[in-house]
C-alpha positions in Angstrom: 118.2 96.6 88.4 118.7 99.2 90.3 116.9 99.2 93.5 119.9 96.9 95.5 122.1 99.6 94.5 119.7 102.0 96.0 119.1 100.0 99.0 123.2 100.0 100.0 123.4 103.6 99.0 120.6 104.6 101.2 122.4 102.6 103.8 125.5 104.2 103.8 124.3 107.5 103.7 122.1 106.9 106.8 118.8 107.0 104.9 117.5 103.7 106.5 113.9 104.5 105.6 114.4 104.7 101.9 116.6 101.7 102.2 114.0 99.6 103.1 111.3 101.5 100.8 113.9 100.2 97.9 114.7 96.7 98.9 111.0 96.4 99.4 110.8 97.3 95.4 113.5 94.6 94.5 111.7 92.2 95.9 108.9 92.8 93.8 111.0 91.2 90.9 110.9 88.0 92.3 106.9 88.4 92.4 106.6 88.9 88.5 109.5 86.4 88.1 107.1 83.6 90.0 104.0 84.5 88.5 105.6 83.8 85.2 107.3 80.8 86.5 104.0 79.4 87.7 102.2 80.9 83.6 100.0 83.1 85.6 99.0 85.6 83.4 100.1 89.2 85.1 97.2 92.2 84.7 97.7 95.5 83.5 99.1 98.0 85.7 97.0 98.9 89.0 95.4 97.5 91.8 95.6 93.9 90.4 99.3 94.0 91.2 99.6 94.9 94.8 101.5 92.4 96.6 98.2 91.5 98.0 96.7 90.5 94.6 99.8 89.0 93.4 100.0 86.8 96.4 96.4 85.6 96.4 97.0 84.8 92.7 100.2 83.0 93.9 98.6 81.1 96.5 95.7 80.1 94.2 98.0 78.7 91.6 99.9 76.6 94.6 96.6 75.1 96.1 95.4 74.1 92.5 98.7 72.4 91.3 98.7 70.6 94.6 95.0 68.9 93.7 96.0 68.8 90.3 100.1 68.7 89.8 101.6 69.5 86.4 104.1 67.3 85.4 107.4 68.8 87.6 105.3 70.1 90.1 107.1 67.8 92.6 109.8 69.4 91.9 109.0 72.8 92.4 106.0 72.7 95.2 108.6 73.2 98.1 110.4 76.0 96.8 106.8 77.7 95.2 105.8 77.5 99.2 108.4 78.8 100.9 109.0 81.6 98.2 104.8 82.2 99.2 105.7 81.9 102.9 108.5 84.2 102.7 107.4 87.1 100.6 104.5 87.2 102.7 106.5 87.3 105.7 108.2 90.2 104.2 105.1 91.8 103.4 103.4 91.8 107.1 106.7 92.5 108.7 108.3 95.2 106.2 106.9 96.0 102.7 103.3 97.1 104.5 104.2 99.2 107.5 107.3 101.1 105.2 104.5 101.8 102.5 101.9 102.9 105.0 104.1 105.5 106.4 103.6 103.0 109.8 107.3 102.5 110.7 110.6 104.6 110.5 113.8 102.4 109.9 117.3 103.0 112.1 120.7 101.8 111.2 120.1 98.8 113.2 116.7 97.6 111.4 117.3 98.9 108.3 120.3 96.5 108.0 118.2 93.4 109.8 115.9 93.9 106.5 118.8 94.3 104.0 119.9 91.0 105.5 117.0 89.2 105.6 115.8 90.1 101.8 119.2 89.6 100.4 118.3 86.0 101.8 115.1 85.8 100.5 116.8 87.2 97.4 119.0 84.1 97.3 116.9 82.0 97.7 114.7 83.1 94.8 117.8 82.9 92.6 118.5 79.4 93.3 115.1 78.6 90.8 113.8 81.8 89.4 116.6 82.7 86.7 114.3 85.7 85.7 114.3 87.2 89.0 118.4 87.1 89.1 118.7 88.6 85.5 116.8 91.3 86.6 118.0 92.2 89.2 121.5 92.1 87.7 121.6 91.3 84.1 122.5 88.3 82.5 126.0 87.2 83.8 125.6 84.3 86.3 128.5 85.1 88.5 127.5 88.3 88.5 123.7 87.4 89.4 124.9 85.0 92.1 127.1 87.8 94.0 125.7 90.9 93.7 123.8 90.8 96.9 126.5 89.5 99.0 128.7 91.9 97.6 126.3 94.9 98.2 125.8 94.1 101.6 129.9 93.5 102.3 130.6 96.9 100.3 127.7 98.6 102.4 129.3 97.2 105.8 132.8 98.1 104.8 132.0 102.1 103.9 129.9 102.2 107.3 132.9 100.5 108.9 135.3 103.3 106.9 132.7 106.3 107.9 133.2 105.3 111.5 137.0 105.1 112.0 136.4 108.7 109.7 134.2 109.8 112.4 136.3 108.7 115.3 139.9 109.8 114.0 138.1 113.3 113.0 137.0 114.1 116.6 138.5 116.2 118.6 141.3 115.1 120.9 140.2 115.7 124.8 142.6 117.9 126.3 141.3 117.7 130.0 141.2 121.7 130.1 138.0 123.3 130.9 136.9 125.9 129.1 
């Protein structure tokens, strides 16, 4: 998938709005990965799929296997909870106000929330194998490190752009002009 590889681009070329816009679309593979995960059946396209709908469906699914659990629900119930807490986190704090046209992203915050979803990416990845294959494709080392990597090749070109910046300054001669 291609919205990570967005999300760093935007990043290093100082487009921390559309960084966030993108990593905000990533995560919406690990929605469709869950709702398969928990066999709940995923509409046509439109308003049935807004991270809203998808997230009431979600949370319907967990409250019903708690009063009635399938077999490995056990299992699962922790990680299906704070994959609902999470997302949803994600959604009030980023994914809404980006959409809306509510909040503008510096290099500062726009980096917090590539940071914080390549988390909650992780963490989806440790269950959902969908939501790792893709995002990346099918080759586990690959699906396990692509985030991290992203994020240290993202850090490295700002580091890179800055000692550019710096060394391509001009030298203060203490003349007035």
């Amino acid at each position: 998938n291609s919205e990570l590889i967005e999300a760093g681009n935007c990043l290093v070329v100082a487009r921390h709005t559309a960084c966030v816009f993108h990593l905000m679309r990533a995560m919406e593979f690990g929605l469709v990965a869950a709702e398969r995960e928990l066999g709940i059946p995923r509409p046509a396209k439109g308003q049935q799929n807004t991270w809203g709908a998808v997230l009431a469906r979600i949370t319907a699914k967990l409250e019903a296997n708690d009063k009635n659990p399938p077999p490995d629900w056990a299992v699962n119930a922790q990680f299906f909870k704070e994959f609902n807490g999470l997302v949803r986190a994600l959604k009030s704090a980023y994914r809404d106000p980006t959409m809306h046209v509510e909040s503008i992203y510096d290099e500062a915050s726009a980096t917090s929330v590539f940071s914080v979803t390549v988390e909650v990416l992780r963490h989806i990845a440790t269950k959902l194998d969908e939501i790792t294959s893709a995002i990346v494709g099918t080759n586990t080392s690959k699906q396990k490190a692509l985030a991290s990597t992203i994020l240290q090749n993202t850090q490295k070109t700002k580091q890179q752009t800055a000692v550019e910046r710096a060394t391509s300054a001009p030298i203060p001669t203490g003349k007035k002009t």
